[in-house]
N, C-alpha and C positions, 0 to 999 in steps of 0.2 A: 464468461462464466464457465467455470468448471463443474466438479463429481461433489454435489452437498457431499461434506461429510462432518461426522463429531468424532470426540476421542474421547481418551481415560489419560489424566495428570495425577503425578504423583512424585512421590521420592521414594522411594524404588517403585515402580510400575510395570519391569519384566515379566512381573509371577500375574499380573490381571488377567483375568477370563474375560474381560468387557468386549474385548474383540472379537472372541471366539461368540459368544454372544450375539452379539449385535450385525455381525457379517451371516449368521448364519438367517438370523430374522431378514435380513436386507435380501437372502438369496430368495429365502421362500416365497416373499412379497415378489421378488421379481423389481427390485427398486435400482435406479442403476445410483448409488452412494458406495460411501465407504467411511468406514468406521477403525479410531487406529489409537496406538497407546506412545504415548510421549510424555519422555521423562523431563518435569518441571522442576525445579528446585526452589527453597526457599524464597531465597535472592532475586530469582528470574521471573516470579509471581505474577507480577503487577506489571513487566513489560510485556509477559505470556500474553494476557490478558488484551492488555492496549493492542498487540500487533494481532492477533487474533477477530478483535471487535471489528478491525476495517477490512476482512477478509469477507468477502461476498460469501464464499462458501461453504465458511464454518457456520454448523449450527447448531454448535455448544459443546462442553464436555465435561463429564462425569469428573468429580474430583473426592481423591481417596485421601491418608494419608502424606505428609503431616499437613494440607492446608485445609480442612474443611471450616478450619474458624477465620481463618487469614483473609480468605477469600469474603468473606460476609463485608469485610469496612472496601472493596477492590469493587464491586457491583453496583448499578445502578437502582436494582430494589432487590430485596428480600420477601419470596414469599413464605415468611415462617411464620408455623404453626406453635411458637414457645421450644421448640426445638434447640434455637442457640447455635445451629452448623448449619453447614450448605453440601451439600456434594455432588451439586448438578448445576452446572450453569448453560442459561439456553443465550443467544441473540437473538433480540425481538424489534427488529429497524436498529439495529446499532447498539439498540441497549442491553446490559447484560444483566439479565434478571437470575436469581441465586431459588433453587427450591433444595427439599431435600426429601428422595424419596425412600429412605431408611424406613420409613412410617411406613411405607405401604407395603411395603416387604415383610415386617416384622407382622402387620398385621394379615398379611395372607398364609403366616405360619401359623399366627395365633385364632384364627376366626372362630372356632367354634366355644363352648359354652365352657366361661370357668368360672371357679366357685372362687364368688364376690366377698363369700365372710369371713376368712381367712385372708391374710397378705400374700403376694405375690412376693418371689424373690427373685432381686437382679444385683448381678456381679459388673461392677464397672459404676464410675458414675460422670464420664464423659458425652461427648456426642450422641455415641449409639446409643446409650441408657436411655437419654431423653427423648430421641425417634422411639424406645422402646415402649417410654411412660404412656409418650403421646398416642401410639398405635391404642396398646390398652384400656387404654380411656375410653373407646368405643365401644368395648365389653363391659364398661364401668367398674372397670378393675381400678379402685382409687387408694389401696394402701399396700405400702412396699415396705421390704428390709432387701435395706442397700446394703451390698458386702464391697468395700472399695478401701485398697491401700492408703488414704486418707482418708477415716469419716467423716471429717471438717467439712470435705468438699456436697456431703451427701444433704443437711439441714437448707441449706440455700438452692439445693438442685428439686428437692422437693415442695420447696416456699414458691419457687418459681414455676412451678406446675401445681400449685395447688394440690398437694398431694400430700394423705398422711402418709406416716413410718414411723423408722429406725435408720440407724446406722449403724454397722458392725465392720468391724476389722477380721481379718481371713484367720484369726484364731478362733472369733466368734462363729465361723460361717456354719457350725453345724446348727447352734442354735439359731442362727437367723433360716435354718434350712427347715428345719422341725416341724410337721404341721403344716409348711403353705404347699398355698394351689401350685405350683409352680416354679420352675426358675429358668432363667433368661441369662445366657454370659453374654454380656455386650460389650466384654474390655477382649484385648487383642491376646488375653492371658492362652497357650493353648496352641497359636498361631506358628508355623514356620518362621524362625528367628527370630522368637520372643520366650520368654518366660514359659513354664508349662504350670497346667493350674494344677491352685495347691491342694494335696491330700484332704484337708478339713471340708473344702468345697464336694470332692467324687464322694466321700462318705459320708457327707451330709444330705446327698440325691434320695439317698436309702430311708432318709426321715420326716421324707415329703409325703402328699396324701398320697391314697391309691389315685391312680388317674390324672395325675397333676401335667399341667402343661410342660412341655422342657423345649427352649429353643434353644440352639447353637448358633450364632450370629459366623463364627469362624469358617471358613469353607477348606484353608491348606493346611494341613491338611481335611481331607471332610470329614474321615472318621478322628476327633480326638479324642482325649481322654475324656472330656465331659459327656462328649455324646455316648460313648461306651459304655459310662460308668450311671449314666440317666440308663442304656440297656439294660445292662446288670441288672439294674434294681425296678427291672419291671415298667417302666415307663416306655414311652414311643413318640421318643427327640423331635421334632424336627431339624435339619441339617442347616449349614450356613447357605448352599445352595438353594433352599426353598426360600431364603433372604434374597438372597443374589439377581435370583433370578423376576424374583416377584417386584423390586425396586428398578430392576434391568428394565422392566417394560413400560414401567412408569416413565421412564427417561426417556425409553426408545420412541416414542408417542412426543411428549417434549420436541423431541432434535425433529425426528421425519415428519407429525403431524399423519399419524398411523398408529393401529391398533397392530402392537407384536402378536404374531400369531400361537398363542399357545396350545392351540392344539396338538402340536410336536413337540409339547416338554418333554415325552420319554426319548424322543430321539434328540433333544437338545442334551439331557441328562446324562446320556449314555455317552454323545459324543464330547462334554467335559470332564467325564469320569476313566475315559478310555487312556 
């Protein structure tokens, strides 16, 4: 037997913090592991996985982009909560069980009290939306206006979470911005090498309530234009790091069977930020 360790799988995985993360929990704990990022590809998936399973000393890894759905048919259970992705897969005696702890991230950005009589808004209506629905749920935050480049995608994403709404397209987004409690980007819109989000969305921040919830799911850059433009107009974002880091520990507990030490979030913060 060797050094337990878990990783971060992805297609491109160079830009992941999960290391810097998770090595820095391993030191504090005093744990002698290792934690590490390896680029998986499509194609390599499902032998990733098999050659991984017989390996005494993996014990599991975070999975980002693009497989968090792929992987869900590759595992021997799913413990999902209506979610629909996976992004953490542990070994449990050889089996690989798929969780996803987006939900717990999202909701230790959102925890405190938001107003239920008005809709919530969320940009996006993939994976992280629905880690997003589901976190919410637990504020009984139960009606959305989805803003997503295809609103097709958004009436079946809310059937399958029992969830009222709308659906708006990013010419809509001010009017779906108007008035709610809140809003959540949970598409990659915004992200380093991708798309930057669109004008209708930062000006429509400005026609939310006073006090309304605003999460950035995005961490690369951590300041983007959403988050900035949720400043501007008086609100108080939370960052993709307060995501990152709050799903981070959920896992890290997973893979080692320990509680990450949060007591050192400003110095975790500071040394991701540096």
């Amino acid at each position: 037997m060797g050094i337990p360790y878990a990783e971060a799988i992805g297609d491109p995985i160079a830009h992941s913090k999960s290391p810097t993360i998770h090595k820095f929990w391993l030191e504090r704990l005093g744990l002698e592991a290792d934690y590490r990022a390896t680029r998986v590809t499509a194609d390599a998936l499902a032998d990733y996985l098999e050659t991984r399973r017989a390996d005494p000393d993996w014990r599991g890894c975070n999975v980002t982009m693009p497989h968090k759905q792929a992987v869900m048919s590759l595992v021997d259970e799913v413990k999902d909560s209506g979610i629909g992705a996976v992004n953490c897969v542990i070994s449990v005696g050889g089996r690989l069980v798929g969780w996803n702890t987006d939900e717990t991230g999202v909701y230790e950005a959102a925890k405190r009290r938001v107003d239920t009589d008005v809709p919530m808004c969320l940009i996006g209506a993939g994976g992280a939306a629905r880690a997003a629905i589901v976190a919410l749920d637990l504020l009984a935050v139960y009606r959305w206006n989805v803003i997503a480049r295809d609103p097709a995608k958004v009436e079946p994403l809310l059937d399958r979470l029992r969830m009222q709404g709308g659906a708006f397209d990013f010419d809509q987004a001010e009017r779906a911005l108007d008035g709610a409690a809140g809003a959540i980007n949970a598409s990659p819109l915004g992200m380093e090498g991708f798309a930057p989000m669109p004008e209708t969305v930062l000006r429509g921040l400005a026609r939310m309530r006073r006090g309304a919830l605003v999460i950035e799911m995005v961490y690369t850059p951590l300041r983007t234009a959403f988050f900035r433009a949720a400043e501007n107009s008086g609100h108080k974002p939370s960052d993709g790091l307060t995501i990152l880091m709050g799903q981070a520990a959920h896992a890290f507990h997973l893979f080692f069977e320990g509680l990450a030490p949060r007591e050192h979030d400003a110095e975790l913060r500071a040394l991701l930020t540096s």
